[in-house]
LONU-530944 format. One record per atom (N, C-alpha, C): residue in three letters; x, y, z. Coordinates in steps of 0.2 Angstrom, whole numbers, plus 5000, padded with zeros to 4 digits. Layout:
AlaXYZ/...
REM end
This chain:
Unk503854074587/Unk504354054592/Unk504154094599/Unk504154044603/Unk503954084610/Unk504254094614/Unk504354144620/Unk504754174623/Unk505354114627/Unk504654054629/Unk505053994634/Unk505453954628/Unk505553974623/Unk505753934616/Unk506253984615/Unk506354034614/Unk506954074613/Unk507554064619/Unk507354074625/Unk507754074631/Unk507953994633/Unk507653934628/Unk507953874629/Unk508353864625/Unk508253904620/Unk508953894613/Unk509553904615/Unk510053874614/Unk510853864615/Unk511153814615/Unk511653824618/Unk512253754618/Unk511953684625/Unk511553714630/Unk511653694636/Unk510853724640/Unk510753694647/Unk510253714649/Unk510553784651/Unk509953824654/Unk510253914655/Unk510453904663/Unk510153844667/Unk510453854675/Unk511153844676/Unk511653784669/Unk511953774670/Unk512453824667/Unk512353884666/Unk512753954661/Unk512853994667/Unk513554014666/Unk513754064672/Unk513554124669/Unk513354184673/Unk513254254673/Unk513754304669/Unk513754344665/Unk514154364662/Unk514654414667/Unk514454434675/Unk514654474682/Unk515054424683/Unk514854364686/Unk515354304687/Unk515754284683/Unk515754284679/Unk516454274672/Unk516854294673/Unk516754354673/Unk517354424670/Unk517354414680/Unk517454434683/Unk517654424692/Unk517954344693/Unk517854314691/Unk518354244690/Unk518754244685/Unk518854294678/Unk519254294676/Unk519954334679/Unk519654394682/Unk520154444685/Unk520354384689/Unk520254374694/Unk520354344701/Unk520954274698/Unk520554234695/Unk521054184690/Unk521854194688/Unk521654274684/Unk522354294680/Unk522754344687/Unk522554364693/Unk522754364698/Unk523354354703/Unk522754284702/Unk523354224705/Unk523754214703/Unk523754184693/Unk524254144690/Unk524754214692/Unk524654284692/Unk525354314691/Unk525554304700/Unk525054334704/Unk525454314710/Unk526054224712/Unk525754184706/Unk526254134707/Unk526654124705/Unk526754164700/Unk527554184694/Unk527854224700/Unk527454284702/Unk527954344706/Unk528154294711/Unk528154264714/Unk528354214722/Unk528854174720/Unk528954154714/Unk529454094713/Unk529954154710/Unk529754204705/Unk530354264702/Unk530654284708/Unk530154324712/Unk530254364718/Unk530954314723/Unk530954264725/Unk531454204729/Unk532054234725/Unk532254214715/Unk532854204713/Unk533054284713/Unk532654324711/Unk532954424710/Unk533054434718/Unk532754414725/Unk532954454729/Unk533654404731/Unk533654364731/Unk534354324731/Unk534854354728/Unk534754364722/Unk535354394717/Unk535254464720/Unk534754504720/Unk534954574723/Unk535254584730/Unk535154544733/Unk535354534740/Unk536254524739/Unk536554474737/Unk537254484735/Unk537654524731/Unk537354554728/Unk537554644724/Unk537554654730/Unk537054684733/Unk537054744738/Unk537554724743/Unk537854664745/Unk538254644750/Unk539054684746/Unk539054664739/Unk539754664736/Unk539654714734/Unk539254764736/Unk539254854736/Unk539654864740/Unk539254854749/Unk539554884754/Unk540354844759/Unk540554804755/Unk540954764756/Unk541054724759/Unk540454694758/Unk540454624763/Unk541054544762/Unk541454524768/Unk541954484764/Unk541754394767/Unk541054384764/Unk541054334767/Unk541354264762/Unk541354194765/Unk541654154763/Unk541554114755/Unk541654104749/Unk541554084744/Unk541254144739/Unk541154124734/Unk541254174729/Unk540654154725/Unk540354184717/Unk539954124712/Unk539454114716/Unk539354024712/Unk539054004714/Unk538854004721/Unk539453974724/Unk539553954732/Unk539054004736/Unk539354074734/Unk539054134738/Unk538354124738/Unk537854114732/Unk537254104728/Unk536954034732/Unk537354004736/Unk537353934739/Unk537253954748/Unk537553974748/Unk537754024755/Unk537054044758/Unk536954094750/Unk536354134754/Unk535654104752/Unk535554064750/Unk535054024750/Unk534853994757/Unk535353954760/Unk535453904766/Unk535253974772/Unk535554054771/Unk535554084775/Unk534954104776/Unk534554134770/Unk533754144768/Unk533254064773/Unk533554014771/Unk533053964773/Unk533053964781/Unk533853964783/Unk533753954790/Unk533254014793/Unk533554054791/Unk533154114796/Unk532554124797/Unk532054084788/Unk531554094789/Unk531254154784/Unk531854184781/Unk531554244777/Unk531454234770/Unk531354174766/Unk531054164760/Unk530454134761/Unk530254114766/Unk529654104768/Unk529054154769/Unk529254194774/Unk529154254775/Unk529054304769/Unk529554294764/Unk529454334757/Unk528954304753/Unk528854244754/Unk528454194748/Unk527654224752/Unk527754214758/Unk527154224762/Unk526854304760/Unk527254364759/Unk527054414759/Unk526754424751/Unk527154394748/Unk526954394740/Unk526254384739/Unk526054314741/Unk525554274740/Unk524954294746/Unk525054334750/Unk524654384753/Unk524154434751/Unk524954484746/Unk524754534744/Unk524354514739/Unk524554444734/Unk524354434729/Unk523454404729/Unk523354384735/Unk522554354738/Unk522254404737/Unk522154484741/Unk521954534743/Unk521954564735/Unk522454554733/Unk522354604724/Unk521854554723/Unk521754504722/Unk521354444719/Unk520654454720/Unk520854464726/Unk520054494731/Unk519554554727/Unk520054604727/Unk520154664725/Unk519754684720/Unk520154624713/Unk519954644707/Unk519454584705/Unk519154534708/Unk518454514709/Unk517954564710/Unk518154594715/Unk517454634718/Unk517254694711/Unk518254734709/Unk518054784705/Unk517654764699/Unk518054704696/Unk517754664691/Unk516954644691/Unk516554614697/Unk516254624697/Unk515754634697/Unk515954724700/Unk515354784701/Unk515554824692/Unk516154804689/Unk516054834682/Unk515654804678/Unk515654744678/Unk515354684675/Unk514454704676/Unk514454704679/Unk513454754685/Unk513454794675/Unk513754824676/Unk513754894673/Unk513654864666/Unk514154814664/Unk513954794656/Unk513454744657/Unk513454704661/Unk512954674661/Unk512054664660/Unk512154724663/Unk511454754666/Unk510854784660/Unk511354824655/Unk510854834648/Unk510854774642/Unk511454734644/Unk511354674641/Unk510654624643/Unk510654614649/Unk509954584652/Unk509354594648/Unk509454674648/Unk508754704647/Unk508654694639/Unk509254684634/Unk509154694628/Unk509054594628/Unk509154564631/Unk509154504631/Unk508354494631/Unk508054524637/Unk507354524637/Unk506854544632/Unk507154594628/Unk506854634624/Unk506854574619/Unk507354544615/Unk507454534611/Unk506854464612/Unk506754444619/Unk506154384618/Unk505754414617/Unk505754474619/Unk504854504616/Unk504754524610/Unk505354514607/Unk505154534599/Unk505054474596/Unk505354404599/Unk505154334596/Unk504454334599/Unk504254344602/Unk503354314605/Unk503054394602/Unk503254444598/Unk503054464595/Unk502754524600/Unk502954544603/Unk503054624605/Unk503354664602/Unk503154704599/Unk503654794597/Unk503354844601/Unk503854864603/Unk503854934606/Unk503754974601/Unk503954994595/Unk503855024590/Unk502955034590/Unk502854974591/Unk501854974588/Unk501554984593/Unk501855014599/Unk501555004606/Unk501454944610/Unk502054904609/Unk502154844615/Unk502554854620/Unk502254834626/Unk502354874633/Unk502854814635/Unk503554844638/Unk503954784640/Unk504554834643/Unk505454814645/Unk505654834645/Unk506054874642/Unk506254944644/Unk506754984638/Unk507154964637/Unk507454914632/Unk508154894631/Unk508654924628/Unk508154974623/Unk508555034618/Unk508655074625/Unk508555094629/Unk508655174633/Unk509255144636/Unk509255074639/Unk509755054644/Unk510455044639/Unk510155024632/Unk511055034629/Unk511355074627/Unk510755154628/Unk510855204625/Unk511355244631/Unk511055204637/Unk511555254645/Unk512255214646/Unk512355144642/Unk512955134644/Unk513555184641/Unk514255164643/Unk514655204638/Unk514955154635/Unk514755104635/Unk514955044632/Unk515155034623/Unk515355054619/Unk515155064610/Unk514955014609/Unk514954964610/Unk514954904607/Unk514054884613/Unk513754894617/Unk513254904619/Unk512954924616/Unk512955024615/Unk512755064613/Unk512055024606/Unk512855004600/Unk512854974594/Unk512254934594/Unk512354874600/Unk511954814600/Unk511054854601/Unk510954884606/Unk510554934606/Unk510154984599/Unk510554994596/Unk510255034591/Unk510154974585/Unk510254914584/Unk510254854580/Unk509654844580/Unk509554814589/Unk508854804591/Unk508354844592/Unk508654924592/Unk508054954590/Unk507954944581/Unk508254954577/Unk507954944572/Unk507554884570/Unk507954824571/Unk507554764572/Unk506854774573/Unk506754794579/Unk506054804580/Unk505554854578/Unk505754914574/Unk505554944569/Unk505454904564/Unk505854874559/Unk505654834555/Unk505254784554/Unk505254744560/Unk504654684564/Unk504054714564/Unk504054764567/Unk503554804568/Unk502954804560/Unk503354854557/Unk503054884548/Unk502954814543/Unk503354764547/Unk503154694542/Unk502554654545/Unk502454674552/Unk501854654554/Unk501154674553/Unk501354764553/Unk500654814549/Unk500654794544/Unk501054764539/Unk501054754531/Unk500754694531/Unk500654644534/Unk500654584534/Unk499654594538/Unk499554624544/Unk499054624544/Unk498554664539/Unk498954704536/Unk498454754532/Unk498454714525/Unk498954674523/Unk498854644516/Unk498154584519/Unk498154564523/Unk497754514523/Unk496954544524/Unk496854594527/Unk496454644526/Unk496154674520/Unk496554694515/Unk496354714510/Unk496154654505/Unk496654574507/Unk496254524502/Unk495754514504/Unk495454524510/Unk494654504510/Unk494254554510/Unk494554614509/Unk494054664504/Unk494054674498/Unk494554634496/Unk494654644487/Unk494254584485/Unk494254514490/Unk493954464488/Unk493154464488/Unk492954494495/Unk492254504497/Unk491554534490/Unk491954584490/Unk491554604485/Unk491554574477/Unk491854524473/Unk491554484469/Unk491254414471/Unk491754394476/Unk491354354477/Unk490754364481/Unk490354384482/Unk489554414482/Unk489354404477/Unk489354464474/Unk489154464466/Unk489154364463/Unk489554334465/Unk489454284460/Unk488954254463/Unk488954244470/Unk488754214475/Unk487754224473/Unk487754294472/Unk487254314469/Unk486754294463/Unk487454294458/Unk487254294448/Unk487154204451/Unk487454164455/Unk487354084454/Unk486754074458/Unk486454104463/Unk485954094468/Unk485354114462/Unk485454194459/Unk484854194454/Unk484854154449/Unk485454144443/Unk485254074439/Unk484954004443/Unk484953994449/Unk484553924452/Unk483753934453/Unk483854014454/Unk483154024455/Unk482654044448/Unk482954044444/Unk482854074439/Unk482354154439/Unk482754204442/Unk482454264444/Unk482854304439/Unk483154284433/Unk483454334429/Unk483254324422/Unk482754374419/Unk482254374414/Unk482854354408/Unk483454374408/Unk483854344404/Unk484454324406/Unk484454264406/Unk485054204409/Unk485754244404/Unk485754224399/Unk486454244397/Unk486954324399/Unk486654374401/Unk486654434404/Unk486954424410/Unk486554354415/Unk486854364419/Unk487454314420/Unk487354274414/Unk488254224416/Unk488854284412/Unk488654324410/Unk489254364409/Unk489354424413/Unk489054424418/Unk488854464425/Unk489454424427/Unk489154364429/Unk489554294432/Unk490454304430/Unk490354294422/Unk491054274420/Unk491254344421/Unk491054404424/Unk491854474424/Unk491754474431/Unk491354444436/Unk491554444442/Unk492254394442/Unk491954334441/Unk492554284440/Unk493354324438/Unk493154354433/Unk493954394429/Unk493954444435/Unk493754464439/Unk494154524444/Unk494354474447/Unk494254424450/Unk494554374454/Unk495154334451/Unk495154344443/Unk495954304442/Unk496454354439/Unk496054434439/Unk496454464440/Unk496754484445/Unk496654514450/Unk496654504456/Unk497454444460/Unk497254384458/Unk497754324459/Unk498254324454/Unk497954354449/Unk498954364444/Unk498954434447/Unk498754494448/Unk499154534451/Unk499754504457/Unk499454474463/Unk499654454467/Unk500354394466/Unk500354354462/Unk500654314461/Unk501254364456/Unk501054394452/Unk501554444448/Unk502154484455/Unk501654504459/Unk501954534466/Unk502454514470/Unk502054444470/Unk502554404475/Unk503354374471/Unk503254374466/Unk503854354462/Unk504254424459/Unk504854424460/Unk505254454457/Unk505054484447/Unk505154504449/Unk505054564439/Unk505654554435/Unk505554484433/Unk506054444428/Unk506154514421/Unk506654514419/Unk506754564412/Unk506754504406/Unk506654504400/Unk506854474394/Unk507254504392/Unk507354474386/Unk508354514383/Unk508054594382/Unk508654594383/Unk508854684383/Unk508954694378/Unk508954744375/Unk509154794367/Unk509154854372/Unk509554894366/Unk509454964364/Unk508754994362/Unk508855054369/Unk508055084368/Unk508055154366/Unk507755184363/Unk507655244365/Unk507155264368/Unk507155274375/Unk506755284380/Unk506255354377/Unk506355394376/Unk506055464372/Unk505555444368/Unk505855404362/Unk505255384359/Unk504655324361/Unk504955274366/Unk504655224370/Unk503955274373/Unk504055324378/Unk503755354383/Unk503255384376/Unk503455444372/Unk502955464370/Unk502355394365/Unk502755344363/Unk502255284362/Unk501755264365/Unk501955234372/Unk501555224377/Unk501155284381/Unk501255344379/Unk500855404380/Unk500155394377/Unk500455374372/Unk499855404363/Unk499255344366/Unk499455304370/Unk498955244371/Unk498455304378/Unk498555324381/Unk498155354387/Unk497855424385/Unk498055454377/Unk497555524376/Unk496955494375/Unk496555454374/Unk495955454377/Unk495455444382/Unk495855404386/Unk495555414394/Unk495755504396/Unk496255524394/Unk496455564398/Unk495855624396/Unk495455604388/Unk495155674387/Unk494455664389/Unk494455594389/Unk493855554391/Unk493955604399/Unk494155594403/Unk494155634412/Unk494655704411/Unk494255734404/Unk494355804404/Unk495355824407/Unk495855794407/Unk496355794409/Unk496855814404/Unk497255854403/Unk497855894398/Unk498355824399/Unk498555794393/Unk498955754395/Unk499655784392/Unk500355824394/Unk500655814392/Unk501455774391/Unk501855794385/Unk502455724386/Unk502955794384/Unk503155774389/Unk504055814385/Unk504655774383/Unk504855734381/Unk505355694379/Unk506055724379/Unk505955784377/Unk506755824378/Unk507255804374/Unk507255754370/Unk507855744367/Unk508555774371/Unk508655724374/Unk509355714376/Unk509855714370/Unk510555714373/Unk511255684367/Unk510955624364/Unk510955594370/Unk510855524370/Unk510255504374/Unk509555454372/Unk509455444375/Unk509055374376/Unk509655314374/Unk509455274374/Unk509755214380/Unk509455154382/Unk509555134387/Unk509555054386/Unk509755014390/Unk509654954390/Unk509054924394/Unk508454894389/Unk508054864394/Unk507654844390/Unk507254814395/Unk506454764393/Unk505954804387/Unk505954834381/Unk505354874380/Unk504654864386/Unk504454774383/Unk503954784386/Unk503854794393/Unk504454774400/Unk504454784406/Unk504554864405/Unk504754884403/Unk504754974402/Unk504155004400/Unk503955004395/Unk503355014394/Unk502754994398/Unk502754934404/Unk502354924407/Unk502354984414/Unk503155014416/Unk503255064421/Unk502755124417/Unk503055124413/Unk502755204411/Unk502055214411/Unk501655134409/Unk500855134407/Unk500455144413/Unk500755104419/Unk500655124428/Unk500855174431/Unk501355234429/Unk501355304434/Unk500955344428/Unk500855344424/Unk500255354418/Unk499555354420/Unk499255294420/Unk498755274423/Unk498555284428/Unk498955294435/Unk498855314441/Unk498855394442/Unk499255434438/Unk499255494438/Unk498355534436/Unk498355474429/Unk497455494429/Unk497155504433/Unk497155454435/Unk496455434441/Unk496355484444/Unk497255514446/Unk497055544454/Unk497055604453/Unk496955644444/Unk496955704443/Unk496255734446/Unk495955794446/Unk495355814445/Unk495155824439/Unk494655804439/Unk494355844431/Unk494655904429/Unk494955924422/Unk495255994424/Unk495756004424/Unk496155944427/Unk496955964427/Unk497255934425/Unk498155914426/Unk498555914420/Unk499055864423/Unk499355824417/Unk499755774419/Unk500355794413/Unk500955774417/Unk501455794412/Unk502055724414/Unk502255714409/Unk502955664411/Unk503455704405/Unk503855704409/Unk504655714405/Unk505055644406/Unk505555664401/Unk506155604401/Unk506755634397/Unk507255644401/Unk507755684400/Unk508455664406/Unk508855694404/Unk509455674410/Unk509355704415/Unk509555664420/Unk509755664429/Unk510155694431/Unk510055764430/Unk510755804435/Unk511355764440/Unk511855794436/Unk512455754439/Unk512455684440/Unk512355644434/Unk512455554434/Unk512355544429/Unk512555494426/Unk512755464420/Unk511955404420/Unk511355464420/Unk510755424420/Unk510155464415/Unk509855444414/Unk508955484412/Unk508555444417/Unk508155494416/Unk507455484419/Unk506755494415/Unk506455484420/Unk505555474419/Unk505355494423/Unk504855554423/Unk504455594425/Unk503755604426/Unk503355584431/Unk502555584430/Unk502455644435/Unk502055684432/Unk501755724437/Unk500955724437/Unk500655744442/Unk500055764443/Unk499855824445/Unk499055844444/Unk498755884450/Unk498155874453/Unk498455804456/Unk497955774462/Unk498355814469/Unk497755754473/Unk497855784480/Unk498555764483/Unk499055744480/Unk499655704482/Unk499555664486/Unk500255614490/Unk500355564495/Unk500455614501/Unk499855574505/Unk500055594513/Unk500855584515/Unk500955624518/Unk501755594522/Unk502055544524/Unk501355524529/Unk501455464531/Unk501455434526/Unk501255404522/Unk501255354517/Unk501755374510/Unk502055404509/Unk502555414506/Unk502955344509/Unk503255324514/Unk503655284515/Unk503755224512/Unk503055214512/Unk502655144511/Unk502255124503/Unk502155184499/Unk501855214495/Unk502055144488/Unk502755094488/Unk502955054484/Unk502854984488/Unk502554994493/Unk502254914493/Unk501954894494/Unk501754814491/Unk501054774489/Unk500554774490/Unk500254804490/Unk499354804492/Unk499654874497/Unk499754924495/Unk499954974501/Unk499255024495/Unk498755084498/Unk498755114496/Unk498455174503/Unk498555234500/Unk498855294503/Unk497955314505/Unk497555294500/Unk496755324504/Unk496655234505/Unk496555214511/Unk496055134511/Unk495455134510/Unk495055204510/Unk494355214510/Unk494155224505/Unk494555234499/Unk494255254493/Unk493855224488/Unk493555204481/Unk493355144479/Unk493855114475/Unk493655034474/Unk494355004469/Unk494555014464/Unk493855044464/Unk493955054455/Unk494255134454/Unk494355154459/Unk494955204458/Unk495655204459/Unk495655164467/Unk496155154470/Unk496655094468/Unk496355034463/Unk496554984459/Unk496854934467/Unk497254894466/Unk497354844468/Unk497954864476/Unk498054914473/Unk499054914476/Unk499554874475/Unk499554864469/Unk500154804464/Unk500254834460/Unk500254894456/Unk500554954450/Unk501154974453/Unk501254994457/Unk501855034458/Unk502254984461/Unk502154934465/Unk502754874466/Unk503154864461/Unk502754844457/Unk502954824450/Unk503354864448/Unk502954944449/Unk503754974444/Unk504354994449/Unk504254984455/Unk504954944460/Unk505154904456/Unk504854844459/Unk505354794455/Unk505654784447/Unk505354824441/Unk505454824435/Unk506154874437/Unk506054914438/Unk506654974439/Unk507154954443/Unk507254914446/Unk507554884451/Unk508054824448/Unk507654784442/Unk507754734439/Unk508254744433/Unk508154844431/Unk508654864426/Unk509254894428/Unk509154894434/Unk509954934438/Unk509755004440/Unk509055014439/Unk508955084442/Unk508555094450/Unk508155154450/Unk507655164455/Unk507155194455/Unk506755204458/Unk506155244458/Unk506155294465/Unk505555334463/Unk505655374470/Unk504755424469/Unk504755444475/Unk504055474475/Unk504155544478/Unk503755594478/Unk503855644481/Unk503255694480/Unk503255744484/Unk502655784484/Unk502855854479/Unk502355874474/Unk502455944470/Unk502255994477/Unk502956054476/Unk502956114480/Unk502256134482/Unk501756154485/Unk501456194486/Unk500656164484/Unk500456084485/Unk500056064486/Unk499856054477/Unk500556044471/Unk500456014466/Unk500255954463/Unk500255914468/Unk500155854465/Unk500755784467/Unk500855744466/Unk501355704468/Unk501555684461/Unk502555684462/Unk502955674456/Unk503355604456/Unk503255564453/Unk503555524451/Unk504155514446/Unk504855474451/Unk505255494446/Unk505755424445/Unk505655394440/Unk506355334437/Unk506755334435/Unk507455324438/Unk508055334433/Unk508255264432/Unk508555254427/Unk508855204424/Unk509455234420/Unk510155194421/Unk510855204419/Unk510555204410/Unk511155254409/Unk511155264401/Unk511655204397/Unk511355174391/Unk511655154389/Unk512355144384/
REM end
């Protein structure tokens, strides 16, 4: 959507919308009047009536009484010209208030209106696709809501700042996932583009060699598309039972002491035995969590060093967890944030055959997420490695 597309959206054209300064200054002035023309007809009957008290204080003995009297002094106020006079002085004063409280209204109006403009502004730069957050140059809308003393500015202000933070990180996500599909694409498809130019040429001394060259190029490519497609779709669970996570994890362990001794790595499992420590959930979506902070823990040990998972209770909560640790090089800072989404990986320069797709840990967001728990990432003290940790409620 574009900027002259945002600003034509509404009820009406925009030339024919009054100013939010003009509003509020013809609503003063409006409410103004209406009381000055209540005071002008009240002001006639209360000075009449207080006008004959104060006669029948000082003892004035004029003719009729009641009504009559009420009758009297009407005729007496008319003739002389002085309910006129009084009508006049009301409707005076009440102009000059009117006046008054237009200009104050306003010039107060200025004051709310003015960071609203700018967040007005702001907000078509974020439809044509400005952030400030990523370095798009435009008007401060956040500083102007941040100087009102308005609450309800203020608020609107810190919305749109976030907004555009968010817009922002969807947009790097969005240019960096498309990035990474045509590096994750590029390099098979070459190879095949290869293995089917040499089979026409016939330069490959053994053709069947190279169509199963061919055929595992082709599988990185439909592995690759189920990863993605697995990503984009939410992490459906299948019926639930009763698990005992403890002995789940050390099973799914027993499957990775080969790679691990294969890359010289100490694999160990602590299980801890809990009271209890069984849970509701997918074995196999379970097992799949555990087989990805597992595997990912390998890769990024050094030869030499050690991986441990625990699974035990979660201080203070009616939960267990899962524990992966490592002593690789941990997650940068910066990328801690971002560390659980799709194609996100924390080195982009690495090779893939290290770094895998960046669809393993989505996935065990969304499985973990799918069971009523969570996941969480974090650096070991003193440059230990990076620990991973899942909790899922006890059953």
């Amino acid at each position: 959507m574009s900027s002259r597309q945002f600003a034509g959206s509404g009820t009406g054209p925009t030339g024919r919308r009054m100013s939010l300064r003009v509003s509020i200054a013809l609503t003063l002035v409006c409410t103004v009047l209406l009381a000055t023309a209540v005071a002008a007809v009240l002001s006639r009957w209360y000075v009449t009536r207080d006008v004959e008290r104060l006669l029948d204080d000082i003892g004035w003995q004029g003719s009729g009484h009641g009504h009559g009297r009420m009758q009297m002094m009407r005729e007496l106020f008319t003739s002389t010209g002085f309910d006129r006079r009084l009508t006049d002085s009301v409707l005076i004063a009440g102009l000059i208030g009117a006046a008054v409280a237009g200009l104050a209204g306003f010039v107060g109006a200025t004051s709310v209106a003015r960071p609203l403009t700018r967040l007005a502004e702001r907000v078509r730069r974020l439809a044509a696709g400005e952030y400030r957050s990523a370095g798009g140059v435009g008007p401060e809308g956040g500083a102007a809501a941040e100087a009102s003393a308005i609450a309800e500015v203020v608020e609107m202000g810190a919305a749109v700042d976030s907004l555009d933070s968010q817009l922002a990180a969807a947009e790097a996500l969005r240019k960096r996932l498309v990035e990474d599909l045509a590096h994750e694409l590029r390099s098979p498809l070459t190879a095949v583009r290869g293995y089917a130019e040499g089979l026409l040429d016939g330069v490959f001394p053994d053709p069947a060699s190279a169509v199963k060259g061919l055929q595992r190029e082709i599988g990185r490519i439909e592995r690759l598309i189920a990863d993605l497609r697995r990503s984009a779709l939410p992490s459906e669970v299948g019926p639930l039972s009763r698990i005992d996570l403890g002995e789940l994890a050390a099973a799914v362990a027993a499957g990775f002491v080969a790679q691990a001794k294969e890359r010289g790595i100490e694999l160990a499992v602590n299980t801890g035995k809990p009271a209890t420590a069984w849970v509701n959930g997918d074995r196999d979506r379970l097992s799949q969590v555990i087989s990805n902070l597992l595997d990912n823990a390998i890769k990024y040990s050094p030869r030499g060093g050690a991986v441990e998972m625990e699974v035990g209770d979660h201080p203070g909560r009616d939960e267990l967890h899962i524990v992966v640790s490592d002593t690789g090089p941990g997650i940068p800072a910066a990328d801690l944030p971002h560390i659980f989404d799709r194609l996100y990986r924390a080195e982009p320069s690495r090779a893939r055959s290290t770094g895998g797709s960046g669809i393993g840990l989505a996935v065990v967001k969304q499985i973990a997420l799918a069971h009523g728990g969570t996941v969480s990432a974090r650096n070991a003290p003193e440059g230990g490695g990076a620990v991973f940790t899942v909790r899922l409620p006890r059953a």
